[in-house]
Phi, psi and omega in degrees: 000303169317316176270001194260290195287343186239029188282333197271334172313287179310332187274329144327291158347259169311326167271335175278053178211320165271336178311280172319327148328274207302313176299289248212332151103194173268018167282272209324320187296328184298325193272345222244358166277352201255295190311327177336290200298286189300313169322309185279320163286317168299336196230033199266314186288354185275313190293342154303309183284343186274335159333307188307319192268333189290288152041286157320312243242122167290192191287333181284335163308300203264347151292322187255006152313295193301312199272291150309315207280348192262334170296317190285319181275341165290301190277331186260320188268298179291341172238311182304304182290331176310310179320296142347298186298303205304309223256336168294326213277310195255348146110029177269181179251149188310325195292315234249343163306283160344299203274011145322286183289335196260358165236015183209064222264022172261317182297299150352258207333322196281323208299324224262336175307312148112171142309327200300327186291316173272031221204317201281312204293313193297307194278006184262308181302334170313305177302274181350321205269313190289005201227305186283337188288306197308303205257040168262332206276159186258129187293129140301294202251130174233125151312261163305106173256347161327310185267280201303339181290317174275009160290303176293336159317299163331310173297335189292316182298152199286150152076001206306351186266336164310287196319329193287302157325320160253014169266000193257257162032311180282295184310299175302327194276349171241037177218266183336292207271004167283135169050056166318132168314330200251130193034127162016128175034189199276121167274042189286322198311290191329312218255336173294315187311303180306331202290277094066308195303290171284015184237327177283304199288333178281329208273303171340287206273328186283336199249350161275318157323300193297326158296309154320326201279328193300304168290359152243009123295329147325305173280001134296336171269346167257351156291323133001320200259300178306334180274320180282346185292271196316311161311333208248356157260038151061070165209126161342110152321119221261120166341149168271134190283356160334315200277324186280178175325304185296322181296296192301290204320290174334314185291303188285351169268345165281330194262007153279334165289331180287340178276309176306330180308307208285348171296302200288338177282332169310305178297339146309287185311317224262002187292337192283323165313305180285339200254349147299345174296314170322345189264321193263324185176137171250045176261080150337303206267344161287341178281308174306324163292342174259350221235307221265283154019283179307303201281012186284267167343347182232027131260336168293299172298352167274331180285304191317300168331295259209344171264341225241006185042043186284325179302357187274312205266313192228076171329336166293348198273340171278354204256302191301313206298315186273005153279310174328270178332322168305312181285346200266311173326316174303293165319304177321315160251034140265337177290353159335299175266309202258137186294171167187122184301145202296289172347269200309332169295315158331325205248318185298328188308298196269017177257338195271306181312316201273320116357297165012267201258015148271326150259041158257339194276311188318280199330304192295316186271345173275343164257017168072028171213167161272011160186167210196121201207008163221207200054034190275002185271330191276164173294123152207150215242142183283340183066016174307000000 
């Protein structure tokens, strides 16, 4: 099972470490073994949320997770977009980006830097919407029940994580983004607009996915209604229309929107990374290599996840990852103004994660199992 799901990982691994080697000598290899580690210590609370939703997702779905979604995130989130930022930022044509990054790699370097107030702005307000639509929403299982409980209270009102999301947006843009650390002068106008951007891209992509997955599930609960109609006037139960064109049509269109989320959510997770790389090497192609590496591995612990039913067995653990995800949203836009070490956003992740899955171990052992992956209709509370 381990070697089944992380094998093309271990295999990556071992050739872009030779890779790197063979280029670059053993600096590179080192730097670009550095670069891994930190893609995965940063982004360890994403393979938790993508679990949640990959979940959903048939085997084929999860194949093109592993397969498409890591080219868009090796070559598209790591190489392609800095590049992007840089030719938007400085007002070039793609040739004259490229040859930019890969012969002037201090200016690069400066261009995408910034960049980082609208990059911070887009991807913190994204997250920030993903953390509040999670504990605004009413629960089975609540960790913090202190907290989540008058929150799902909270939550009945319409629209309240928009409004919240954009009074926090408002606040940074007339606090944070005055004398932004990272490039000249006031970024209020750059961080309301990305902010603005990144609130529109979640209501979009989260709210169509969600519309779909919801009409199929209606048409499964009215074949259900129809199948059980039909036993109980003593007549053969009728195929489940599951099976037909529309019903298959339906399926691949929720999970194709669910698949572009879980793209903007990568791209979200991978902005505090590529631009902490920048602390280690201003070389594209060790960043991409070593980042693309990392983001192998957090596609893999996510399928690992999502095969092995750990969210089912340790209730807790989508809970830590979106307080994670609450806190990595702060930071992004606190950095706006203020440095912050890569470490530290690293360690809130997996200690808030770690936390988690330690009171999900409590729980599991105070109810006599090693996991518990049914009884999900009654409340049930961590007593935190």
């Amino acid at each position: 099972m381990l070697l089944k799901t992380f094998g093309w990982s271990f295999a990556i691994t071992a050739a872009g470490l030779a890779l790197a080697g063979v280029l670059w000598g053993w600096q590179g290899l080192a730097i670009v073994g550095i670069l891994s580690i930190l893609e995965i210590s940063l982004s360890f609370d994403n393979a938790v949320i993508n679990a949640g939703i990959l979940r959903k997702m048939n085997a084929f779905w999860q194949k093109i997770f592993l397969t498409v979604g890591i080219l868009i995130a090796v070559f598209g989130m790591r190489l392609v977009f800095p590049v992007v930022i840089v030719a938007i930022t400085a007002k070039l044509g793609p040739i004259e980006a490229v040859n930019l990054a890969i012969n002037d790699k201090t200016r690069y370097e400066d261009l995408v830097t910034s960049a980082h107030p609208a990059i911070a702005a887009f991807g913190g307000i994204f997250l920030l919407m993903i953390f509040l639509d999670f504990i605004f929403e009413e629960r089975d299982y609540k960790w913090l029940s202190w907290i989540e409980k008058p929150m799902a209270k909270m939550g009945k009102l319409d629209m309240l994580s928009v409004i919240i999301a954009l009074v926090v947006l408002l606040v940074t843009s007339m606090t944070v983004a005055t004398a932004a650390a990272h490039g000249a002068g006031d970024k209020s106008a750059t961080v309301l607009l990305a902010g603005v951007a990144g609130l529109l891209t979640y209501l979009v992509v989260a709210g169509i996915s969600g519309y779909f997955e919801d009409k199929l599930e209606e048409d499964e609960d009215d074949d259900e209604g129809a199948e059980g109609a039909e036993g109980a006037a003593g007549q053969p139960a009728a195929p489940a229309r599951i099976g037909t064109g529309a019903a298959v049509g339906l399926a691949g269109k929720a999970a194709f929107f669910m698949f572009l989320y879980l793209e903007v959510i990568d791209a979200s997770f991978s902005f505090d990374g590529v631009i902490g790389a920048f602390a280690i090497t201003n070389d594209i192609f060790m960043m991409a290599l070593g980042l693309g590496i990392g983001a192998m591995y957090i596609r893999s612990l996510t399928v690992f996840l999502v095969r092995k039913g750990t969210l089912d067995d340790y209730v807790y653990l989508e809970h830590g990852a979106h307080y994670a995800i609450g806190a990595l949203a702060v930071i992004l836009l606190v950095t706006i103004k203020y440095e912050i070490n890569e470490v530290i956003t690293g360690l809130v992740g997996i200690v808030l994660i770690g936390l988690s899955f330690a009171s999900s171990v409590v729980r599991n052992r105070r109810e006599g199992k090693p996991g518990d992956s049914s009884g999900k209709s009654s409340e049930v509370t961590s007593g935190v």
